[in-house]
C-alpha positions as CSV (number, residue, x, y, z in Angstrom):
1,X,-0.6,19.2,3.1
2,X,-0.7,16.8,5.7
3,X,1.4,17.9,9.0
4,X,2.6,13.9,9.2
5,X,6.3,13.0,9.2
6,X,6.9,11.6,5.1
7,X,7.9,8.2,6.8
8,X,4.1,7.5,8.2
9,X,3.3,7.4,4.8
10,X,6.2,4.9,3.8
11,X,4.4,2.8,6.5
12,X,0.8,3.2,5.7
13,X,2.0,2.2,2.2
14,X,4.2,-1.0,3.1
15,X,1.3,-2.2,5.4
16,X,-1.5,-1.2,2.6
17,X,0.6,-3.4,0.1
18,X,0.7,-6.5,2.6
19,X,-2.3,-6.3,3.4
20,X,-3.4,-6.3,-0.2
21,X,-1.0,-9.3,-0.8
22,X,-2.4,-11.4,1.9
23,X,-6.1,-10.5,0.8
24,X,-5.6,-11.1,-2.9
25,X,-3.4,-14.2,-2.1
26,X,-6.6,-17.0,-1.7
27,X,-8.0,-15.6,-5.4
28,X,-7.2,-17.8,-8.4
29,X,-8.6,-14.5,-10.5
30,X,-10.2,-11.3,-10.6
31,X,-13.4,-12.5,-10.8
32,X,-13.3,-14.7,-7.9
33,X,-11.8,-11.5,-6.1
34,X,-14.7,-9.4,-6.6
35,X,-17.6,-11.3,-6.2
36,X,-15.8,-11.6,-2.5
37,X,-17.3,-7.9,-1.6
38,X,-15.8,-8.2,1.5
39,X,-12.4,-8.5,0.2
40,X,-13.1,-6.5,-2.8
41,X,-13.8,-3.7,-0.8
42,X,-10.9,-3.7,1.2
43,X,-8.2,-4.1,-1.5
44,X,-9.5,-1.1,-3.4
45,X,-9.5,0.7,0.0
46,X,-5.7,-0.1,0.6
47,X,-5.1,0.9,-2.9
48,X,-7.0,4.2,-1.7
49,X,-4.5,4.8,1.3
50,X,-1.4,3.8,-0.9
51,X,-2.4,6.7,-3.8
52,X,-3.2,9.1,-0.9
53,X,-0.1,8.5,0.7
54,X,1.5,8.5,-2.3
55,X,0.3,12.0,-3.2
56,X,1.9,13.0,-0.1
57,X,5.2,11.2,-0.7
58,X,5.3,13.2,-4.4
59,X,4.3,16.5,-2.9
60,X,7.6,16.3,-0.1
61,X,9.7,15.0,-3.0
62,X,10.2,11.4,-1.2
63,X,8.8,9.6,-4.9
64,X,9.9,10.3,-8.1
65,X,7.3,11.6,-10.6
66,X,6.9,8.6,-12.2
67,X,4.8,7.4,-9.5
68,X,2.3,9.8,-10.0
69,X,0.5,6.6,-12.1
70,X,0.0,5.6,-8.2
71,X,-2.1,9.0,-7.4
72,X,-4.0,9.2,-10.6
73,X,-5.1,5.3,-10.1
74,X,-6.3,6.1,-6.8
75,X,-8.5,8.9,-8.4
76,X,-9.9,6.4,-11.2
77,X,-11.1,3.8,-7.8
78,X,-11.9,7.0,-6.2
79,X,-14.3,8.4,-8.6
80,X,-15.1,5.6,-10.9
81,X,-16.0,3.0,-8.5
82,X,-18.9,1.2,-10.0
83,X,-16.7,1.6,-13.1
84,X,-13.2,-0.7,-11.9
85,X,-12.1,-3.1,-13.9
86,X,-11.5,-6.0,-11.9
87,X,-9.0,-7.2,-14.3
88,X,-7.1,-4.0,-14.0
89,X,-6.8,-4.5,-10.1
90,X,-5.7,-8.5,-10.2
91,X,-3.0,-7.0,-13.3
92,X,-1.5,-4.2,-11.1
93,X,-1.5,-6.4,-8.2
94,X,0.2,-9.2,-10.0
95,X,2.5,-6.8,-12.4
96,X,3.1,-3.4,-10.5
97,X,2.4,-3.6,-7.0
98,X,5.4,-6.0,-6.3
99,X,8.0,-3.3,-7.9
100,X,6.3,-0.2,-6.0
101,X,6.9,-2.5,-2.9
102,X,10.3,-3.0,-3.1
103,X,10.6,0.7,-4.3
104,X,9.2,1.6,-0.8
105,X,11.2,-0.9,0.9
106,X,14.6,0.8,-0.4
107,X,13.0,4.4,0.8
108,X,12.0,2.8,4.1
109,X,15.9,1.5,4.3
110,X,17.1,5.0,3.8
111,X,15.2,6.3,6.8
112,X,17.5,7.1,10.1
113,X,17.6,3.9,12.2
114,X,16.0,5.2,15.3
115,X,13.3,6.6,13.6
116,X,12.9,3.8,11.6
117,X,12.8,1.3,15.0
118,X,10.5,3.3,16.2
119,X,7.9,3.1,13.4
120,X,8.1,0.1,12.7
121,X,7.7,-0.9,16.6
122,X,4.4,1.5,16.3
123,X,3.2,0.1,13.0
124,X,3.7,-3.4,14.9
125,X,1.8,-2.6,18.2
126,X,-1.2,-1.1,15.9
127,X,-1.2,-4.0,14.2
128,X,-0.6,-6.6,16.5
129,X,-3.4,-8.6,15.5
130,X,-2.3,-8.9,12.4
131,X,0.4,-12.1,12.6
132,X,1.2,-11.3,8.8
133,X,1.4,-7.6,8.9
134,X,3.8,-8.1,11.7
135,X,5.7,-10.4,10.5
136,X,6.2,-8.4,7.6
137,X,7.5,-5.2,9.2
138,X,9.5,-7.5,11.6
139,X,11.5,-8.0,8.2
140,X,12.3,-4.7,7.8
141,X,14.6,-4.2,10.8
């Protein structure tokens, strides 16, 4: 298991999700989405970090097991990559992802406040070139 603090992987989830958001927000469907390899690519790689974080969270008891949907999706993108339904990834992103966010929202709450300042001031300075990603963990203080 990974020697990293649980919150890190609260983070790399949050910003994985936003990042997703903003990506997936200039589609008007799936189809449109992945013939943009570019943008293709990256959301199924942020749905990559948010099931291996994920996997983490589970193991140190931060999710419940009912998330464990989240790890075994990553493994499908993982291993079945010329296999994705495209219309599975715009459905999750328009049905789950939003519930999973604010599921990781109420865990990041929960963390101790000077911890939690202090991650979300280095989650801001790593990405500082990213106005939304920024913005969004600015929203969490």
């Amino acid at each position: 298991m990974s020697k990293r603090q649980s919150e890190l992987f609260l983070f790399d989830i949050f910003v994985a999700i936003v990042k997703i958001e903003k990506t997936t927000s200039k589609f008007k469907d799936s189809q449109n989405l992945l013939h943009s390899y570019t943008d293709w690519d990256s959301v199924i790689r942020e749905f990559e970090i948010i099931g291996e974080a994920s996997k983490h969270l589970l193991k140190a008891d931060v999710l419940e097991k009912e998330h464990r949907s989240v790890v075994d999706f990553r493994n499908i993108i993982v291993h079945e990559y010329f296999g994705i339904d495209s219309e599975e990834i715009w459905d999750i992103i328009h049905n789950d992802l939003k519930t999973f966010k604010d599921t990781i929202i109420q865990l990041i709450d929960s963390v101790e406040t000077n911890l939690k300042t202090e991650l979300i001031d280095t989650y801001i300075e790593d990405n500082q070139y990213l106005d939304f990603v920024v913005s969004a963990l600015r929203a969490l203080k």
